[in-house]
C-alpha positions in Angstrom: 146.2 149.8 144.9 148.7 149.8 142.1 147.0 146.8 140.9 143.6 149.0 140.7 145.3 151.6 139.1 146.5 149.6 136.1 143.5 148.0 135.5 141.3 151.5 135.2 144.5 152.9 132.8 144.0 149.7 130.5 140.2 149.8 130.4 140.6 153.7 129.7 142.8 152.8 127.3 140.6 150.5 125.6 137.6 152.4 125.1 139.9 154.9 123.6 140.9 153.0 121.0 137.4 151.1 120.3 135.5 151.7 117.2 133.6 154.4 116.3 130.2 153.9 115.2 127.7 155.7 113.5 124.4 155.4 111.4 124.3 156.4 108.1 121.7 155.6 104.9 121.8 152.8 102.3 119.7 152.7 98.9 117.1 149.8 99.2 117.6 147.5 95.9 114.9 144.9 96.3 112.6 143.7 98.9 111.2 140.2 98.6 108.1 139.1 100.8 108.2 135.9 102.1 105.3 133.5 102.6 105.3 130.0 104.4 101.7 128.3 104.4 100.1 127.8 107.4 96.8 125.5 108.4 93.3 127.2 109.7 90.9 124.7 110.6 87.3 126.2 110.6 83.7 125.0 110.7 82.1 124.7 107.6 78.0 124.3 107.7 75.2 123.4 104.7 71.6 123.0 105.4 69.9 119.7 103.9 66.4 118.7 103.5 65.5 115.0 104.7 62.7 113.3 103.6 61.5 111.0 107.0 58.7 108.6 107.5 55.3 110.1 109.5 54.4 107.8 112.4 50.7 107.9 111.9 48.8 105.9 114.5 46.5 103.2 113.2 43.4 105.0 114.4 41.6 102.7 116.5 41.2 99.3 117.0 39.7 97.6 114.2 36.1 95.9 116.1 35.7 93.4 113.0 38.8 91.7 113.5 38.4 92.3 117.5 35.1 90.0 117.8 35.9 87.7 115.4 39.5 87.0 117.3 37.9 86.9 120.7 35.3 84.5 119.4 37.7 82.0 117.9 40.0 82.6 120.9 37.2 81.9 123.3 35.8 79.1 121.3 39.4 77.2 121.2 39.7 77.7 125.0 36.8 75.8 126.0 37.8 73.3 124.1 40.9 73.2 126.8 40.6 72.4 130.7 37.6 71.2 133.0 35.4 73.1 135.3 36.6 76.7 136.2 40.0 75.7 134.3 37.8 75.4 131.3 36.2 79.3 131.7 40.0 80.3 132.8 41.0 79.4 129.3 37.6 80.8 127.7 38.1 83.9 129.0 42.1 83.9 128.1 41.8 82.5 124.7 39.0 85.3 124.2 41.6 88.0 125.1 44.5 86.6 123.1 42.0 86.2 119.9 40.9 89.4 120.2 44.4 90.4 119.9 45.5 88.5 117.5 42.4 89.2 115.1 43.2 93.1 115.2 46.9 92.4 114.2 45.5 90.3 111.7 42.9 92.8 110.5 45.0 95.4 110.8 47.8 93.7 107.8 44.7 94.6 105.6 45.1 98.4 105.7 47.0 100.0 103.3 47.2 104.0 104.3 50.4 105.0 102.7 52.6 106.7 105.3 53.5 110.1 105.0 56.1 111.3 104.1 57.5 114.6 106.0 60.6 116.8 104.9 62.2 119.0 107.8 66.0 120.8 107.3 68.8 119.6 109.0 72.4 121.6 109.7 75.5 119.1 108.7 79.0 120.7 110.1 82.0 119.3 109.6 85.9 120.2 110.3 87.6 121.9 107.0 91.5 122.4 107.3 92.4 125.7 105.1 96.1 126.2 103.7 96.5 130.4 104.0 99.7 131.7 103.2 100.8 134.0 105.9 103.7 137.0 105.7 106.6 135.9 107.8 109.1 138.4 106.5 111.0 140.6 103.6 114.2 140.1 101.6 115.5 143.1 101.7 118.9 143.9 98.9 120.5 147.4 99.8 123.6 148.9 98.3 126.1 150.7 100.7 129.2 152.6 99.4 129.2 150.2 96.3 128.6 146.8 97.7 125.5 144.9 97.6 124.2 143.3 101.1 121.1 141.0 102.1 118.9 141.2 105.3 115.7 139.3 106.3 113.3 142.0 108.2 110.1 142.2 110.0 108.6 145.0 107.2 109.4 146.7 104.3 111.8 149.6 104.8 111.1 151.6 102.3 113.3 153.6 99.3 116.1 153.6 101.7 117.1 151.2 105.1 119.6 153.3 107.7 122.6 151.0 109.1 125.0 151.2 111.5 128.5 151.5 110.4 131.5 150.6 112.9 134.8 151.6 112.1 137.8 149.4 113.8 141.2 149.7 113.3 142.9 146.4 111.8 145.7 145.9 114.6 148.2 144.1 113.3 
């Protein structure tokens, strides 16, 4: 119990003598923003035209070169096997001519292709340096002496402070 008793008389005690503390107004000297860069990446988009080949069908099959390919085919495939063989490779070779003479007849053409513009969207990733606010240097005076803070905005003409009075114990 005594025990108790002394500690609540110390801590009394103690409080007593603790500081005193008050706010009071200082005269704002300079304030300073400051900046540090910081990277956006956004999207940046053009539109292009591009010139692109027309796929243009051939029309159709070109007869001349047809007959004369089936005939030459058919011709050189009798010349080839015996008995049903032989109209086998007639009727084959008259087939792959026929083919083959419409390719061929078809190198003769020259129809220009055309030519056919359409717009296209290009995007690509642009990183951005933007200098972004982080703070103020602020410089107030205070009964003669000249102190420096970093704060969150700018505090105007004048900045109110705290002031704590302690006795020097010695």
């Amino acid at each position: 119990m005594k025990r108790l008793a002394i500690a609540l008389i110390c801590t009394v005690g103690a409080v007593a003598t603790q500081a005193a503390t008050f706010f009071d107004n200082a005269h704002v000297r300079s304030v300073e923003p400051r900046y540090e860069n910081v990277t956006v990446p956004h999207e940046q988009c053009r539109a292009e035209w591009v010139t692109e080949p027309q796929r243009v069908s051939s029309g159709g099959p070109n007869y001349g070169g047809v007959v004369v390919g089936a005939l030459a085919g058919g011709v050189l495939g009798n010349q080839v096997g015996k008995g049903t063989g032989r109209a086998a490779a007639t009727a084959l070779g008259a087939v792959a001519g026929a083919l083959v003479g419409d390719r061929v007849a078809g190198r003769d053409r020259h129809e220009p292709e055309p030519a056919v513009q359409r717009q296209v969207t290009r995007c690509e990733t642009v990183n951005e340096v933007q200098p972004r606010l982080t703070g103020y240097r602020v410089a107030y005076d205070y009964r003669g002496q000249t102190y420096t803070t970093v704060m969150d905005h700018d505090p105007g003409r004048n900045l109110q402070v705290r002031v704590s009075v302690d006795p020097v114990v010695r």
